[in-house]
C-alpha positions as CSV (number, residue, x, y, z in Angstrom):
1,X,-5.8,-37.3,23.6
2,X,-3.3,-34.8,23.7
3,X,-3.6,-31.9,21.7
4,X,-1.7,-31.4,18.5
5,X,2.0,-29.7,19.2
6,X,2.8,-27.1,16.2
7,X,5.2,-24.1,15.5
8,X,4.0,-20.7,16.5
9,X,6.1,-17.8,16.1
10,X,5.2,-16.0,19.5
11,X,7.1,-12.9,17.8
12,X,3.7,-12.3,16.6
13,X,1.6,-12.7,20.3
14,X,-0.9,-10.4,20.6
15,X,-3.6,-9.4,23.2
16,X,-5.6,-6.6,24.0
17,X,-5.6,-5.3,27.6
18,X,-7.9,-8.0,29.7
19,X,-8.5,-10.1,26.5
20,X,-6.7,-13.4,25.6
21,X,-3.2,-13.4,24.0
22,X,-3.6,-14.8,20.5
23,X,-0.5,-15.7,18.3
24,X,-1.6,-16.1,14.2
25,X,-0.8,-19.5,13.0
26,X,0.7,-18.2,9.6
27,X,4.1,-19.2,9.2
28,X,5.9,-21.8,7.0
29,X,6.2,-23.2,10.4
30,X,2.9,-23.4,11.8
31,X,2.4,-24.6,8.4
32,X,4.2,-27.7,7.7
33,X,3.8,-28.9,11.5
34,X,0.0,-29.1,10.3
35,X,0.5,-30.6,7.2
36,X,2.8,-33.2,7.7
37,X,0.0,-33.9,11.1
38,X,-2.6,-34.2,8.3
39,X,-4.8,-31.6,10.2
40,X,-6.4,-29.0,8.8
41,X,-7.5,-26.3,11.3
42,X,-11.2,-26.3,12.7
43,X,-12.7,-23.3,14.8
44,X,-12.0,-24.9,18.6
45,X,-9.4,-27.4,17.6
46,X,-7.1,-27.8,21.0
47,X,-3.4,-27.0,20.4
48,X,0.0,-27.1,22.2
49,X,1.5,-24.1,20.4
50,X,5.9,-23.7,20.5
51,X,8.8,-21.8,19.7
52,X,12.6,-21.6,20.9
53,X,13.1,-19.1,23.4
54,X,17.1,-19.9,23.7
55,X,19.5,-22.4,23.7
56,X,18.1,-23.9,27.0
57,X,13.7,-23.4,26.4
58,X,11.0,-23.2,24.7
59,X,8.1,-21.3,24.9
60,X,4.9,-23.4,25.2
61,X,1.2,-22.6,25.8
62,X,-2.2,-24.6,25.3
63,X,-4.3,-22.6,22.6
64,X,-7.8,-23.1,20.6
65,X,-7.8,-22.6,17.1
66,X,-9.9,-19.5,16.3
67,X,-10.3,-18.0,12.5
68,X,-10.5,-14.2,12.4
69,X,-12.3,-13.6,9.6
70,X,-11.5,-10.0,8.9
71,X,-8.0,-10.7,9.1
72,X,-8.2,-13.7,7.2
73,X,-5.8,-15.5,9.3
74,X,-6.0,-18.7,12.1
75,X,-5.4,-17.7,15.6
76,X,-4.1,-19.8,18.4
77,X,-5.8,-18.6,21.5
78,X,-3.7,-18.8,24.3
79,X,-5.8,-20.4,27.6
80,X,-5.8,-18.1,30.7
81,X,-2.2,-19.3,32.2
82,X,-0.9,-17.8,29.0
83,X,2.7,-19.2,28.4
84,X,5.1,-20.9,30.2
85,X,8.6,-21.6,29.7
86,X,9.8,-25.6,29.2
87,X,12.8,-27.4,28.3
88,X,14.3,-27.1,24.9
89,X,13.0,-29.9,22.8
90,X,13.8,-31.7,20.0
91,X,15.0,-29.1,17.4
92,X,16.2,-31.3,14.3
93,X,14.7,-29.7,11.2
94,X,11.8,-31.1,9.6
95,X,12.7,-30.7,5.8
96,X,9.2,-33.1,5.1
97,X,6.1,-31.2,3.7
98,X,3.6,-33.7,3.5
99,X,0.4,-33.0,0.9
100,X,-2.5,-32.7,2.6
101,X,-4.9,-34.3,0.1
102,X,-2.4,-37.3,-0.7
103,X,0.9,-37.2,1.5
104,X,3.0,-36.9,-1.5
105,X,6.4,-35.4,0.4
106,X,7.1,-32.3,-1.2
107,X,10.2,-30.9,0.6
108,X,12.4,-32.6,-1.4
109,X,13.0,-32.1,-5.3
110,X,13.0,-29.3,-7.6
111,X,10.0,-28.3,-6.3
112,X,11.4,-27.2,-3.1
113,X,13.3,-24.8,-1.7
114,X,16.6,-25.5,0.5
115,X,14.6,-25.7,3.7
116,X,12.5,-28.0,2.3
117,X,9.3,-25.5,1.9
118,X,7.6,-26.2,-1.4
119,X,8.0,-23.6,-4.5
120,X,4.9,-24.7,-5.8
121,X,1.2,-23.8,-4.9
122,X,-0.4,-26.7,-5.4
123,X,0.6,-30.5,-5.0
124,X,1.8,-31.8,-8.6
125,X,0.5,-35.2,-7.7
126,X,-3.1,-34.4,-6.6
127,X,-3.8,-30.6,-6.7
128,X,-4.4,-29.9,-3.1
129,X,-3.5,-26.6,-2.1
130,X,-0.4,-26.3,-0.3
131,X,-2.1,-24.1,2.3
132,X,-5.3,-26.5,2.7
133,X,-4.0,-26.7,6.2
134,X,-5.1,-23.4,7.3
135,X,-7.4,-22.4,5.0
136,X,-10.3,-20.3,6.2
137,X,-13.0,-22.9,7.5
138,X,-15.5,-22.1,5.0
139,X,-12.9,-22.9,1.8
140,X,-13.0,-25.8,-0.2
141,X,-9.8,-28.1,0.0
142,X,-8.6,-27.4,-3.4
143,X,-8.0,-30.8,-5.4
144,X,-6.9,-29.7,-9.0
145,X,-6.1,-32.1,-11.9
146,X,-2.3,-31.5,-12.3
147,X,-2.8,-33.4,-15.8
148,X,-5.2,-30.4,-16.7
């Protein structure tokens, strides 16, 4: 099975001298790519992380999923051939932000801003955190009664 292709904003890729380059997976981007995926990360997941270098490429690079716990963020840990330049792909935007907990679409409505990112913490219809997608791996998915 292929790995899972999500948004990384490489404006953020990282490495120490001789150690792996790293880009965090903490953008509205990464975000929603996982969500709508229904995957939530997992230390060792296998990723295909992307982002538009210019009006011809992308930049693409196969990455683990690694939590960094005194950051408090998800890392995508690039594999030793780093990244590589591709052609552009499909760059419609997605205004869908899929629930998590029960796929409820909420990047459309009141409840969402004008690119479709949800103003709302929690999904109305079944509680679940809208960041359940990358929370840290030892939180609970958050399922709230919205009636409560």
């Amino acid at each position: 099975m292929a790995p899972l292709r999500i948004y990384a904003d490489y404006n953020g890729l990282w490495g120490p001298e001789g150690g792996p380059l790293t880009i965090p997976l903490d953008t509205q981007g990464s975000l929603r790519d996982l969500t709508n995926a229904g995957v939530r990360l997992r230390e060792g997941l296998a990723l295909t992380v992307a982002d538009a270098s210019d009006d011809e490429e992308d930049l693409e690079a196969e990455a683990t999923a690694r939590y960094d716990a005194a950051a408090g963020v998800w890392l995508a840990v690039l594999g030793l051939d780093g990244y590589r330049y591709v052609p552009k792909g499909d760059r419609t935007p997605d205004r869908r932000f899929l629930c998590l907990g029960c796929r409820r679409d909420l990047g459309s409505g009141p409840n969402a801003d004008e690119y479709g990112y949800p103003r709302v913490e929690a999904c109305p219809e079944c509680g679940t955190s809208i960041r359940a997608a990358i929370a840290a791996p030892d939180a609970p998915v958050e399922h709230h009664d919205p009636a409560t």
